[in-house]
BALUMVEX-484712 format. One record per residue (C-alpha): residue number from 1; residue in one letter; x, y, z. Coordinates in steps of 0.02 Angstrom, whole numbers, plus 50000, padded with zeros to 5 digits. Layout:
BEGIN
<i=NUM	aa=A	east=X	north=Y	up=Z>
...
! end
This chain:
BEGIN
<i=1	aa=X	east=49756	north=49153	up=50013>
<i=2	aa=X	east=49828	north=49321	up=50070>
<i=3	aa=X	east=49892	north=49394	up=49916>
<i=4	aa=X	east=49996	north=49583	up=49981>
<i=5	aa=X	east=50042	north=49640	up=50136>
<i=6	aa=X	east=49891	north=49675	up=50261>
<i=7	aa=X	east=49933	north=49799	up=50413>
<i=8	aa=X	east=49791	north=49823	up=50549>
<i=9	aa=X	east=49840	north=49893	up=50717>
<i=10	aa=X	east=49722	north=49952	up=50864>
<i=11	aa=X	east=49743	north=50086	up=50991>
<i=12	aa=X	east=49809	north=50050	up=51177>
<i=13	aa=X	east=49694	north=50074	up=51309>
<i=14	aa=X	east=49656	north=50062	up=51514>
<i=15	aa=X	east=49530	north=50017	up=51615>
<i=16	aa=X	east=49542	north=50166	up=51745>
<i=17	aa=X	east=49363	north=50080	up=51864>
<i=18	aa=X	east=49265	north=49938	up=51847>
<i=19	aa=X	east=49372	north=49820	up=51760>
<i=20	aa=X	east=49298	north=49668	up=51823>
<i=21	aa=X	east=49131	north=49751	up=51848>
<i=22	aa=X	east=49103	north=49709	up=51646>
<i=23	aa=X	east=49097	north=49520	up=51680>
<i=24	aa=X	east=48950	north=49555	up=51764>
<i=25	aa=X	east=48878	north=49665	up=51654>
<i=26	aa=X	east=48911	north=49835	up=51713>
<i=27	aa=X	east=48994	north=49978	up=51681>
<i=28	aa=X	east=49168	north=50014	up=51657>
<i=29	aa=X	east=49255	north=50189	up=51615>
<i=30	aa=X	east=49411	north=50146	up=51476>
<i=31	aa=X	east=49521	north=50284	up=51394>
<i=32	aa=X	east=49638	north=50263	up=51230>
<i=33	aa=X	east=49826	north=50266	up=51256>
<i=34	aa=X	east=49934	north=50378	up=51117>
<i=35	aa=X	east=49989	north=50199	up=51090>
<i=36	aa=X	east=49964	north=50069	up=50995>
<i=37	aa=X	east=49978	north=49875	up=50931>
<i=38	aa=X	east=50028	north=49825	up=50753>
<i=39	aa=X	east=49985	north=49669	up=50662>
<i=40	aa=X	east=50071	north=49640	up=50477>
<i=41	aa=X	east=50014	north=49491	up=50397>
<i=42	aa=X	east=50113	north=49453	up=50239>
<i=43	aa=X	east=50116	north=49285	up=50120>
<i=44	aa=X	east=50272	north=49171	up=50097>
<i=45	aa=X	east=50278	north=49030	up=49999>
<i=46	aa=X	east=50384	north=48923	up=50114>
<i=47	aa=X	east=50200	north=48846	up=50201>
<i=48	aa=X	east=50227	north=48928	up=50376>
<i=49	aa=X	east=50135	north=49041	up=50474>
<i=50	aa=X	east=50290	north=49151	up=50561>
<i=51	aa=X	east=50248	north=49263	up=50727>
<i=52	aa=X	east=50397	north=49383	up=50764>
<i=53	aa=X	east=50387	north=49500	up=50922>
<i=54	aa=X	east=50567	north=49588	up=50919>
<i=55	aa=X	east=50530	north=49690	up=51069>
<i=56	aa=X	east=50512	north=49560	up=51168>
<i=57	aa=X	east=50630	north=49415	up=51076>
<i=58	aa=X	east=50505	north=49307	up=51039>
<i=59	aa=X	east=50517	north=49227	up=50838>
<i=60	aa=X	east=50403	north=49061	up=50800>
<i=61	aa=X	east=50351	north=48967	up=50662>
<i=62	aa=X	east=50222	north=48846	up=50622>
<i=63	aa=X	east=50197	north=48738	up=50464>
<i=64	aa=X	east=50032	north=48799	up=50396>
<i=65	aa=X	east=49984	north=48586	up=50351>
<i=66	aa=X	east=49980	north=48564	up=50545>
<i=67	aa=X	east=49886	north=48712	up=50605>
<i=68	aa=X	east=49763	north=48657	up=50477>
<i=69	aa=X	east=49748	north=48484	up=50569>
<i=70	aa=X	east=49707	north=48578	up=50734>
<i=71	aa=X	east=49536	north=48570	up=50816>
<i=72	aa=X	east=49432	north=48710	up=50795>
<i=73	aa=X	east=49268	north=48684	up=50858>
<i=74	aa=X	east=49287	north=48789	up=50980>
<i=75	aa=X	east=49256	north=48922	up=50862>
<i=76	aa=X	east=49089	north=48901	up=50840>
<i=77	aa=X	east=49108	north=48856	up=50650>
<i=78	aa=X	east=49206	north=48820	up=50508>
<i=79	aa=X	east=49313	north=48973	up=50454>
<i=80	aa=X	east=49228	north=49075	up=50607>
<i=81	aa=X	east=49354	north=49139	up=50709>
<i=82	aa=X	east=49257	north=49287	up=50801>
<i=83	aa=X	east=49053	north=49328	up=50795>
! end
């Protein structure tokens, strides 16, 4: 379990040609934005996973027990969420 405060964020970015061109295999030309997304993932005790997006008004929760329950073999593995 997620014992302090973990902050990750990634740079904005836009697909100026060839967005759909990468599907195929292709190239596409991106640049970085001077902006960028933040994620803060920090542990409570209270056994729910909480998603707050104040810029937009959006605040969720899910108990942690039922997420657990969810299928996930879609991810190609237990405790593999990306390769």
């Amino acid at each position: 379990m997620l014992s302090e405060v973990l902050l990750l964020s990634a740079p904005g970015k836009v697909i100026l040609h060839g967005e759909h061109a990468v599907v195929h295999g292709k190239v596409a030309l991106a640049v970085a934005l001077n902006l960028r997304t933040f994620l803060r993932l920090q542990p409570h005790s209270n056994g729910k996973v909480c998603l707050n997006l104040p810029n937009i008004g959006v605040k969720r929760a899910w108990d942690v027990a039922r997420l657990q329950l969810q299928d996930t073999s879609f991810l190609g593995g237990p405790g593999r969420i990306w390769s």
